[in-house]
Wavefront OBJ file of the C-alpha trace (Angstrom):
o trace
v 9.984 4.943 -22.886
v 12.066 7.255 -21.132
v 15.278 8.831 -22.173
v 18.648 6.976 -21.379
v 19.740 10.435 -20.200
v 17.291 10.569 -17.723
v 18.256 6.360 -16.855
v 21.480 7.215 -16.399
v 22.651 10.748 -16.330
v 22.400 12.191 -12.854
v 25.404 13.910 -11.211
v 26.985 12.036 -7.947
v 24.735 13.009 -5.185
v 22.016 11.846 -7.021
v 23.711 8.532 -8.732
v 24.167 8.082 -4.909
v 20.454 8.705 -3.541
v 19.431 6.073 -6.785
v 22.028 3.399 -5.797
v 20.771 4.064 -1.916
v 17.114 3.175 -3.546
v 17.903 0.367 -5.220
v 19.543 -1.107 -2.464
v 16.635 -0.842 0.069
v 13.920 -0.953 -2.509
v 15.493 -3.071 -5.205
v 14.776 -0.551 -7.490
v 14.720 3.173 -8.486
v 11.178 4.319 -9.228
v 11.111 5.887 -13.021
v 9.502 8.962 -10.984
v 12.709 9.283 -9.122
v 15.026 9.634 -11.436
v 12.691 12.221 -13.958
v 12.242 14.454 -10.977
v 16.170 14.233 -9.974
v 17.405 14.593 -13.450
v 17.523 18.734 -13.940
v 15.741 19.241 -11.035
v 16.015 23.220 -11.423
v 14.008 22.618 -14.697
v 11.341 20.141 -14.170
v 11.833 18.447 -10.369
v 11.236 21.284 -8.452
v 7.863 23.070 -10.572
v 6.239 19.612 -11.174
v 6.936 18.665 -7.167
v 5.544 21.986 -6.277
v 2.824 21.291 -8.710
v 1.933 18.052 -7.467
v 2.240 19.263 -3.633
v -0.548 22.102 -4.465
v -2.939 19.771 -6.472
v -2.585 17.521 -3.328
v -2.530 19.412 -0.326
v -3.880 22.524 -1.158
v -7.845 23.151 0.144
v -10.186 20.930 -1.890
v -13.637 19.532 -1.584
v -12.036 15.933 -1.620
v -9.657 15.092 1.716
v -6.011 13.889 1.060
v -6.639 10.282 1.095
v -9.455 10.769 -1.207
v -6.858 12.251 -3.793
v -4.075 10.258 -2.901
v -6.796 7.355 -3.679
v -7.150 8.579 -7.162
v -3.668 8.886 -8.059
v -2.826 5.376 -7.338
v -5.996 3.951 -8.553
v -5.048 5.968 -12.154
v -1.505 4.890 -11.837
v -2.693 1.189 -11.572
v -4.454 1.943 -14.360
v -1.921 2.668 -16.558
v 0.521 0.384 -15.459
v 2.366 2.590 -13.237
v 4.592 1.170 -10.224
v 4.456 4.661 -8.522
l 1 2 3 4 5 6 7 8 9 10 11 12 13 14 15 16 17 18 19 20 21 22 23 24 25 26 27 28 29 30 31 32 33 34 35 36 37 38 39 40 41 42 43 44 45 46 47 48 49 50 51 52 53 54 55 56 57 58 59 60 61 62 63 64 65 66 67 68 69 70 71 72 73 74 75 76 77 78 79 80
């Protein structure tokens, strides 16, 4: 469940980058909108986060991670 804040309380630019993605993809991903919503507080650490766990030197390659992300997602019922 995620807040309704979060659904629907972005600021223009990003109401506008949302309605962009729902018009090419049909949809905004639930990622999306958590890491737009107070990006200064959360977006920005957890994409850094994410970006070091995934690109930085490891004994696995790229794909092999990438792999496991969306093989976990699909696991729990994750789009992204």
């Amino acid at each position: 469940m995620r807040l309704q804040k979060v659904h629907k309380g972005h600021r223009f630019p990003d109401k506008a980058l949302l309605g962009f993605m729902r018009i090419v993809m049909g949809h905004a991903p639930g990622v999306v909108r958590t890491l737009r919503y107070r990006k200064a507080f959360f977006g920005r650490p957890f994409s850094e986060l994410t970006q070091q766990v995934m690109r930085e030197p490891s004994p696995w390659s790229v794909g092999e991670r990438e792999t496991f992300a969306a093989f976990v997602s699909r696991l729990n019922q994750c789009v992204f």
